[in-house]
C-alpha angles and dihedrals in degrees: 000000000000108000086224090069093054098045079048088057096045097033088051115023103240146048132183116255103245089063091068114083097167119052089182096065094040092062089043092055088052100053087048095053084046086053098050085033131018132202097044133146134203140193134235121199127188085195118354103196089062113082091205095044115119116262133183123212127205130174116169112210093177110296088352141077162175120257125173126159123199115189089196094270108042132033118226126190117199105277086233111058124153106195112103098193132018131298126222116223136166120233114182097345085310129128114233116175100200120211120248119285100045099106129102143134120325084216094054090043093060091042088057100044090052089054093040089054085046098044107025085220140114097278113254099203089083134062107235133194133190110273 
């Protein structure tokens, strides 16, 4: 994996999907930016230059985190969520307060993400509901 995809995730915030050849790493570069910064949040395109295109989104906060799908007409949070107000996490340097219900697991965050970089699909590891 190129090093420039991961400083554009982390720089940005955000990297279409087909630019990452190694989930593995990807999910290690993650855990390390949550380690020097918590709190963050990061993008996954399938294709970023279409608007209805799907997209996961991750952030880690210790053994939690954010999780939202959008399969490029509706937006699902994870049916489980533990959160009862909003969080408060950092994407790109950006500043994104999430509505209630996004939280979960950090574990099952990671494990979504990872399906969601092999598949390309809304990841089916986690019950979702609209948003």
């Amino acid at each position: 994996m190129s090093s420039a995809v991961v400083a554009e995730l982390l720089e940005e915030g955000g990297v279409e999907v087909s630019a990452i050849d190694d989930r593995a790493a990807i999910v290690e570069a993650l855990q390390r930016a949550h380690r020097d910064q918590p709190k963050q949040a990061w993008a996954f395109f399938v294709n970023i230059s279409e608007r209805r295109a799907p997209k996961l989104s991750v952030g880690l906060d210790g053994d939690r985190g954010v999780l939202t799908y959008w399969d490029g007409r509706t937006s699902y949070r994870p049916a489980n969520g533990s959160n009862t107000e909003p969080v408060d996490y950092w994407r790109g340097g950006h500043h994104a307060q999430l509505a209630e219900y996004k939280e979960i697991s950090a574990d099952q965050v990671l494990s979504a993400l990872d399906e969601f970089l092999a598949s390309r699909r809304q990841p089916t590891c986690v019950e979702w509901v609209a948003d």
